[in-house]
C-alpha positions in Angstrom: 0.0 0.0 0.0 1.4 3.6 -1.4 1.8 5.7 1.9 -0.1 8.7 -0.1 -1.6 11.2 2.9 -2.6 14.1 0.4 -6.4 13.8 0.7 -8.5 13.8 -2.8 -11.9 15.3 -3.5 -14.5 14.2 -5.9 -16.8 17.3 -6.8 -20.2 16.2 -9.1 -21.2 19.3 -11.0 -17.4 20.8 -11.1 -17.8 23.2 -14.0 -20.8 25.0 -12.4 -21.2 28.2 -10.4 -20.7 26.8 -7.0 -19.5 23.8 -7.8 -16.2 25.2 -10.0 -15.8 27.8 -6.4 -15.7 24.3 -4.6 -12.9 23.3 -7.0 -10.8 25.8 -6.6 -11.4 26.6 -2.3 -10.8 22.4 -2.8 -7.3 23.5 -4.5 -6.2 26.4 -2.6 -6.5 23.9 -0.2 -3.8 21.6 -1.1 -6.6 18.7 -2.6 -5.6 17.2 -5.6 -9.5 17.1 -7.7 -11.9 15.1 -9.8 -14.6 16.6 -11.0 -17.6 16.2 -13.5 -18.9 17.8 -16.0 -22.4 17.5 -17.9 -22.8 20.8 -20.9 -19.5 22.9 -20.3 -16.1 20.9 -21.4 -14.5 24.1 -21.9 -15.2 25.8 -18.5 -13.9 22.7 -16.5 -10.5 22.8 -18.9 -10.4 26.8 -17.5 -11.0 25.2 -13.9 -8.1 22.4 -14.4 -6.3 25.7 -16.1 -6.6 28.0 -13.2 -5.7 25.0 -10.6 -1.9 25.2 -8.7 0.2 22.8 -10.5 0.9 21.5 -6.9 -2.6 20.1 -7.5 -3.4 17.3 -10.0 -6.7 18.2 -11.3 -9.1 15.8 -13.5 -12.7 15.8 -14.8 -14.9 13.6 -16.6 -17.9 13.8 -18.6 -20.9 12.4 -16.3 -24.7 12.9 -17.1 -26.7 11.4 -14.2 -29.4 9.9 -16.1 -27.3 7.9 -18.8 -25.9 4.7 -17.2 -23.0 4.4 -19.5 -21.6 8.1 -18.2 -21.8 6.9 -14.6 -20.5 3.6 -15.3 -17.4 5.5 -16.8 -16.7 7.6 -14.0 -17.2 5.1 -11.9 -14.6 2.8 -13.7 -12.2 5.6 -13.6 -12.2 6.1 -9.7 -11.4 2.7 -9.0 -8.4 2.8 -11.2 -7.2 6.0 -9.5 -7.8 4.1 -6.1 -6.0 1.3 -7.0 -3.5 3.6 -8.4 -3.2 5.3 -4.6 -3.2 2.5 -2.6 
């Protein structure tokens, strides 16, 4: 098990109003971020843009009523986990 004590956030709705503010309090707080994204791809580039590079900063598409979108984001958060521990 990686000894890896920097804590993560996930953030659903990322690229919105308060949820891009919760991204970047997340990140001035030393979190490293994933965060989803349903109609606007190019404000949550901005928001992975504008993060500290001492952050690592992700998103993914995820609309909540298609099963295939969660099932991706879902598969992607285990392989980060198992990439952490």
């Amino acid at each position: 098990m990686k000894n890896n004590s920097k804590i993560k956030a996930l953030v659903i709705g990322g690229s919105g109003s308060l949820g891009s503010e919760i991204c970047k309090h997340m990140a001035s707080q030393n979190y490293d971020l994933y965060f989803s994204y349903c109609k606007n791809k190019d404000k949550a580039k901005a928001i992975i843009n504008d993060i500290s590079p001492e952050c690592k900063a992700s998103c993914g598409f995820l609309e909540l009523n298609d099963t295939k979108s969660i099932n991706k984001i879902v598969q992607h958060l285990i392989n980060c986990i198992h990439m952490i521990y």
